[in-house]
C-alpha positions as CSV (number, residue, x, y, z in Angstrom):
1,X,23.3,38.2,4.5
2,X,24.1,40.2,1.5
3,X,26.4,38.6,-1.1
4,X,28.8,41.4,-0.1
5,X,29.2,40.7,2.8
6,X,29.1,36.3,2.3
7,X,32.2,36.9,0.2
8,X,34.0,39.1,2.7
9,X,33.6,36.5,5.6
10,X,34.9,33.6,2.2
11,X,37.9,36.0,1.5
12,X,39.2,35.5,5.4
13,X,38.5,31.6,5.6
14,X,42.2,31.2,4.9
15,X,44.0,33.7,7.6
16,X,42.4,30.9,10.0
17,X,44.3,28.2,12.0
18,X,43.3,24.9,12.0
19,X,41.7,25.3,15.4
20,X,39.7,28.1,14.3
21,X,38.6,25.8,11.3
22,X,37.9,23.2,13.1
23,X,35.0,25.5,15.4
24,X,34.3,27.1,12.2
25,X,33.0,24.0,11.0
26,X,31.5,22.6,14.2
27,X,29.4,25.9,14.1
28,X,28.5,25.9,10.4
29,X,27.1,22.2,10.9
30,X,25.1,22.9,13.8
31,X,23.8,25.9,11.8
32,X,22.9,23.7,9.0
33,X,21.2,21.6,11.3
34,X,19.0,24.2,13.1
35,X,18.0,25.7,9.3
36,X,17.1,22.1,8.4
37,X,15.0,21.4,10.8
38,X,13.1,24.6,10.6
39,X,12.7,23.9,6.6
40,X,11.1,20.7,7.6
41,X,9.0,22.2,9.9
42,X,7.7,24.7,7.8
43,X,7.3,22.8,4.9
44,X,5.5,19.8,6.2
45,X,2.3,22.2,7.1
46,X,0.7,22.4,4.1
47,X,-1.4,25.3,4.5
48,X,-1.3,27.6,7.4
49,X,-5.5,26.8,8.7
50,X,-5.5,27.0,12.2
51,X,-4.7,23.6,13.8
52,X,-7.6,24.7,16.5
53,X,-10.7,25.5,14.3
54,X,-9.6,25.1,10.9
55,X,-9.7,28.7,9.8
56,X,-8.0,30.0,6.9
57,X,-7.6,33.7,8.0
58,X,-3.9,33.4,9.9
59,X,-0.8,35.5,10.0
60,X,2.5,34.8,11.3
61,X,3.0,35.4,14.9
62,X,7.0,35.3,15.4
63,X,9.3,31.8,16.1
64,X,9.7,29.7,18.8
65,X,12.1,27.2,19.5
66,X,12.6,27.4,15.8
67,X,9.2,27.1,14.4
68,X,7.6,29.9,13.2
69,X,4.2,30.6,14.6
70,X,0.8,31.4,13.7
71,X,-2.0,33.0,15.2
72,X,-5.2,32.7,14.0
73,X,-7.8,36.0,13.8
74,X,-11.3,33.8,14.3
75,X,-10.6,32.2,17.4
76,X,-7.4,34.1,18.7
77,X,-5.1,31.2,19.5
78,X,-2.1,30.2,18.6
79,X,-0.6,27.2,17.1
80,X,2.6,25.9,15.1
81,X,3.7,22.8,12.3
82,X,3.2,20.3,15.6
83,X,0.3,21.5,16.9
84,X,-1.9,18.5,16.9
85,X,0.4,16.2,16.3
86,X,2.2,13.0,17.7
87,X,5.2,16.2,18.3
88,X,3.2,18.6,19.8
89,X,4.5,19.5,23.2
90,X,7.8,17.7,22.5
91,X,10.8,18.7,24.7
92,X,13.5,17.6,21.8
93,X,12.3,19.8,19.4
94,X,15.3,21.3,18.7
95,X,16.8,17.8,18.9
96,X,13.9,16.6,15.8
97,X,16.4,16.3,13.2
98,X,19.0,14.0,15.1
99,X,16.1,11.9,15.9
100,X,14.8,11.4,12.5
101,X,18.3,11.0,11.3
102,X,18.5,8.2,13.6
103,X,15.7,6.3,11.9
104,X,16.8,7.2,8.6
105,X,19.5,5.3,8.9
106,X,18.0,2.3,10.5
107,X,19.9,2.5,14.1
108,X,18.4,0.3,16.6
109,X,17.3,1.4,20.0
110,X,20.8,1.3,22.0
111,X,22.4,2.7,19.0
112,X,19.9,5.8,18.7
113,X,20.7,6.1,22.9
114,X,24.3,5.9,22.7
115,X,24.4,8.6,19.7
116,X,22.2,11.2,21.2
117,X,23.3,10.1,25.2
118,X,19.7,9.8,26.0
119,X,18.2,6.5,27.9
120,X,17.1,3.7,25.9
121,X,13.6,4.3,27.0
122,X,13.4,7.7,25.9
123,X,14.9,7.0,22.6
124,X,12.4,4.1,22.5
125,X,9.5,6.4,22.6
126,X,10.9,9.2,20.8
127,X,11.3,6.4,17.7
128,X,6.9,5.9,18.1
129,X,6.2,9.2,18.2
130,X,7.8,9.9,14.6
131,X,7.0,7.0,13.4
132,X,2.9,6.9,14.5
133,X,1.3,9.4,12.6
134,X,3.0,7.1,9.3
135,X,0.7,4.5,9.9
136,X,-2.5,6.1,8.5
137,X,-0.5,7.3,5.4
138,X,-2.0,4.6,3.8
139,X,-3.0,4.4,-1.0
140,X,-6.3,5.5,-2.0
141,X,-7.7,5.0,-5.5
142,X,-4.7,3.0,-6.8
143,X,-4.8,2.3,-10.5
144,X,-3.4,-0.5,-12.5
145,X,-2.3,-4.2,-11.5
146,X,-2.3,-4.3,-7.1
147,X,-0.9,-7.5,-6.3
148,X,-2.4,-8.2,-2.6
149,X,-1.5,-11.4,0.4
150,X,-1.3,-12.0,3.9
151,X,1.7,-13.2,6.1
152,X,1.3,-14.2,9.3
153,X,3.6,-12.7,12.3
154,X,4.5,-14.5,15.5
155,X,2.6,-12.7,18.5
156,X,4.4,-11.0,21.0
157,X,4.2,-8.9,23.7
158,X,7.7,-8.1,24.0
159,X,8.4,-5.6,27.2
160,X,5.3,-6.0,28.7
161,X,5.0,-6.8,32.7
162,X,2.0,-8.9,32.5
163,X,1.8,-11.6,30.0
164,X,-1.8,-12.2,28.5
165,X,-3.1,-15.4,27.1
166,X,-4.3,-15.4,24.0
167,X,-6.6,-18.4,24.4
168,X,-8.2,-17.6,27.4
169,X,-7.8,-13.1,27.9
170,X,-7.7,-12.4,31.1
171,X,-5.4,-15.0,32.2
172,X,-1.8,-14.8,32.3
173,X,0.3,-17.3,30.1
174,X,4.4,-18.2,30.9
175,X,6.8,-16.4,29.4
176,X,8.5,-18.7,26.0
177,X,11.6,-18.5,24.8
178,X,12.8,-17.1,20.9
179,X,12.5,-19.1,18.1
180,X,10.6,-21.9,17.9
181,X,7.5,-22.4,16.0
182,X,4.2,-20.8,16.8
183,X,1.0,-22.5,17.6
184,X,-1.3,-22.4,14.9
185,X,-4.0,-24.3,16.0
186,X,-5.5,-25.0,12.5
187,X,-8.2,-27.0,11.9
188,X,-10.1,-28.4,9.2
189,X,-13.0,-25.9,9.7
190,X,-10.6,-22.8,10.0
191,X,-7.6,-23.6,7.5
192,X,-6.5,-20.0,8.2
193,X,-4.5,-19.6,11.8
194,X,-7.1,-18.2,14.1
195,X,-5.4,-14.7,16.0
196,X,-7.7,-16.0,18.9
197,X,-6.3,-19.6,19.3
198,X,-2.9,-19.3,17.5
199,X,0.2,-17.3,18.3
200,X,-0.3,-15.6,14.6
201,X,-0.6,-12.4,13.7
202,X,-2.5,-11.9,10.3
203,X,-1.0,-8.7,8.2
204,X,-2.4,-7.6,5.1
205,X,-0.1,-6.4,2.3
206,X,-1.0,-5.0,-1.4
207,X,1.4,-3.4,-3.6
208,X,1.0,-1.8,-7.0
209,X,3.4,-3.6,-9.5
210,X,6.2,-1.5,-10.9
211,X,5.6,1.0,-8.4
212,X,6.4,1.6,-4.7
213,X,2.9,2.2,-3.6
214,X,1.9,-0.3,-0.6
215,X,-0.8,-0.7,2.0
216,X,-0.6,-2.9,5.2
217,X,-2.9,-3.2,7.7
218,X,-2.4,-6.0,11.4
219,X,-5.8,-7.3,10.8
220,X,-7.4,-8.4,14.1
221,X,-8.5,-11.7,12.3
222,X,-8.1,-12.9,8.3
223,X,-11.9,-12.7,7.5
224,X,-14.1,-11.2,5.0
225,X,-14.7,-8.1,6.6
226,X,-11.8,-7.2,7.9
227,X,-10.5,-7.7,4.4
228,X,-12.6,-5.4,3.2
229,X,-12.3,-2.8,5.5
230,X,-8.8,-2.8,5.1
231,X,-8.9,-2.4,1.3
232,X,-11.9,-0.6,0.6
233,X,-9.8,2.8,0.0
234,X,-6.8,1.4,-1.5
235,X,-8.3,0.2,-5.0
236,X,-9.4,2.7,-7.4
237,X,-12.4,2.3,-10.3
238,X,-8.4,1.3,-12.8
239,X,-7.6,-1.5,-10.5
240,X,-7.0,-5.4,-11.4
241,X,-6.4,-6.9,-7.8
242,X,-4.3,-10.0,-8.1
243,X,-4.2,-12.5,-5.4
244,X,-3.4,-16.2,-5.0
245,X,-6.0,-18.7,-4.5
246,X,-6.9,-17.3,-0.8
247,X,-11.2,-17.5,-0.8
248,X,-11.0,-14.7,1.9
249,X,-9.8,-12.4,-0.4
250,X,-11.9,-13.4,-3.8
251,X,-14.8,-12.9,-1.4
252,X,-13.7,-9.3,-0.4
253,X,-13.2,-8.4,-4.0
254,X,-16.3,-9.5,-5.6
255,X,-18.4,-7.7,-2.6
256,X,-16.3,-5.1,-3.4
257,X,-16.9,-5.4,-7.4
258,X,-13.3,-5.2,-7.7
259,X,-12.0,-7.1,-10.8
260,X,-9.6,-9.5,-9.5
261,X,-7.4,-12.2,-10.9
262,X,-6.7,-15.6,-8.9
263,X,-3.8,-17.0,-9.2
264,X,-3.0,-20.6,-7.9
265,X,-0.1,-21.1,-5.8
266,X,1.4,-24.4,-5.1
267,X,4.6,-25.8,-2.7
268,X,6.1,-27.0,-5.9
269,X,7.2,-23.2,-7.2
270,X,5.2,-19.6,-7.8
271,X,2.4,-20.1,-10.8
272,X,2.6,-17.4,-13.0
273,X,-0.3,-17.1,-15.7
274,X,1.4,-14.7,-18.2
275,X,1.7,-11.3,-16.3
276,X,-0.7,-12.4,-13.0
277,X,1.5,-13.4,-10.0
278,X,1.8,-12.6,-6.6
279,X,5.4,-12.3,-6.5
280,X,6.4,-9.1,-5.9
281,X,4.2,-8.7,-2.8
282,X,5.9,-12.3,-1.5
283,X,9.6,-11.2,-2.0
284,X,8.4,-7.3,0.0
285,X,6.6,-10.0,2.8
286,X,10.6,-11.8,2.7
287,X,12.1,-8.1,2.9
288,X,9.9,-7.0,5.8
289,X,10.3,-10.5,7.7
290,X,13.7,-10.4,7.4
291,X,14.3,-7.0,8.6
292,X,11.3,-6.8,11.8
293,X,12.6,-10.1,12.8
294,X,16.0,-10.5,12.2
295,X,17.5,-6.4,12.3
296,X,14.6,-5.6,14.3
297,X,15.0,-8.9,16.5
298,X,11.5,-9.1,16.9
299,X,8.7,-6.6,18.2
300,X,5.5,-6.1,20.1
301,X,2.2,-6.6,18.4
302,X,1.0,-3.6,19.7
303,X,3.6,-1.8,17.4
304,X,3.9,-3.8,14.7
305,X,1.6,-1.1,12.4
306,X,4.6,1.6,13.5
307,X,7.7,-0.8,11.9
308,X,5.0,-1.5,8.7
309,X,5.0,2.4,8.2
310,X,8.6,2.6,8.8
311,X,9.3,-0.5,6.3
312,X,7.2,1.5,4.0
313,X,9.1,4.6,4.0
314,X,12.5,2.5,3.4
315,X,10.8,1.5,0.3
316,X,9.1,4.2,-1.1
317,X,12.5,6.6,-0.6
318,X,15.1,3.8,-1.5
319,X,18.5,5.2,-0.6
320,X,17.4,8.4,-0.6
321,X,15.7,8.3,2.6
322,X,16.8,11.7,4.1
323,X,16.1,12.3,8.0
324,X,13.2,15.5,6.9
325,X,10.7,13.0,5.6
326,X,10.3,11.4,9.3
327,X,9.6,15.1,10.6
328,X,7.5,15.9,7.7
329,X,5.1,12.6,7.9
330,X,5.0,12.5,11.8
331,X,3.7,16.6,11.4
332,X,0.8,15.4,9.3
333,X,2.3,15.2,5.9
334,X,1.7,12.1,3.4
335,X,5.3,11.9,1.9
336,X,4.6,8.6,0.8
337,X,1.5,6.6,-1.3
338,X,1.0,10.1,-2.8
């Protein structure tokens, strides 16, 4: 619209009555809404390479449902920001924005349902399917002091209609009640709980001091090569690696010819050896405990990874968490660890 005519439509804003205001700002807000969500869209693809074959040589090729479209001149399809992605052949589309605003600000489940009047089991998987693509949006190459431990989670298989045993798979275990402590089965040959014996779920946490930069990986057991395979891509040729006295990880870094700094860690109180700790990974463990287990009440194994990603972009954003960031990382966009 030309400025001309933006302050001809100001100049009659107050002949209106209050009803007429009150539409006029219904409409302006779902406006706003629409041109957001096609921002975020648009943004979040990087470049416009065909989604199909990878070309470069695309043009524009008109909107739908808000998106613009491209088409690609090698192979001749079509494609758009969600092609390929956990969104692709979403029916909310137009809805994206009140879903990621939704997990911005932290609603659960029944909340997100009552808000958008959509059953709890929709808005249950529409919450995966922005939050899944996170997961993989992991730090590579970080530089500087990366403070690294594992917590342990209690494993559940919350929703499920057929209750696996962990001890014996394949066989079906009773249903327990919350709270309580968890088996660990720990012995004097595996002082680590053993995933396959125990009711504990090892996760995997390193975070870059002084920085919001963090990696987690649900590790299928705490040994040396999962270690490693977990955080062969997060430490760069800069990093010092500082863990506590765990000889899981001290093996994974000197494979890994990672310099690395061991800190002992007793019941009495955190050692600190001048500026080596492992505190500020063990109050982000407390944080993300206390919010999967207590906000959260609890989840599923199986998506545990999805609530790690989601912890991590409460973290990385702060308080300035704003409902585009979901639609840009669940599109394919690393908005965080960058």
């Amino acid at each position: 619209m030309a400025p001309t005519q933006f302050n001809q439509y100001i100049g009659k804003v107050e002949t209106l009555s209050e009803g007429q205001l009150e539409h006029l700002i219904s409409v302006a807000k779902s406006r706003q809404n629409r041109v957001r969500q096609t921002f975020a869209v648009d943004v979040a693809r990087v470049t416009s390479a065909c989604a199909h074959c990878g070309a470069v040589a695309t043009v524009r090729n008109g909107m739908s449902r808000g998106a613009q479209r491209y088409l690609c001149k090698d192979c001749g399809r079509s494609f758009n920001a969600a092609t390929n992605t956990p969104l692709s052949g979403l029916r909310n589309k137009n809805r994206s924005l009140e879903i990621a605003d939704c997990l911005a600000r932290n609603l659960t489940i029944k909340q997100m349902a009552a808000e958008m009047s959509i059953a709890r089991s929709t808005a249950f998987r529409l919450r995966h399917r922005f939050l899944s693509e996170a997961v993989n949006h992991q730090p590579v190459g970080l530089a500087g002091l990366v403070e690294m431990d594992e917590t342990f989670f209690r494993e559940s298989q919350k929703g499920s209609r057929k209750l696996e045993s962990i001890a014996e798979p394949g066989k079906t275990r009773p249903p327990r009640h919350h709270g309580g402590k968890p088996k660990k089965d720990m012995t004097e040959a595996t002082p680590r709980p053993d995933p396959k014996r125990s009711e504990l779920v090892p996760v995997l946490v390193a975070r870059l001091r002084g920085q919001p930069h963090i990696g987690d990986r649900v590790l299928p057991a705490m040994n040396k090569t999962q270690v490693k395979n977990a955080i062969s891509d997060w430490l760069g040729a800069e990093a010092l690696l500082c863990t506590d006295g765990s000889g899981t990880l001290r093996q994974a870094a000197a494979e890994l010819k990672v310099p690395a700094k061991h800190v002992a860690v007793s019941y009495e109180g955190r050692v600190k050896e001048g500026v080596y700790h492992v505190q500020s990974v063990n109050r982000y463990h407390q944080a993300l405990k206390l919010w999967i287990n207590h906000d959260r009440r609890g989840v599923a194994t199986k998506y545990l990874p999805n609530y790690l990603a989601w912890m991590r972009m409460r973290e990385w954003f702060k308080d300035d968490l704003r409902p585009e960031r979901f639609i840009e990382s669940a599109l394919g966009r690393k908005v965080i660890n960058t």
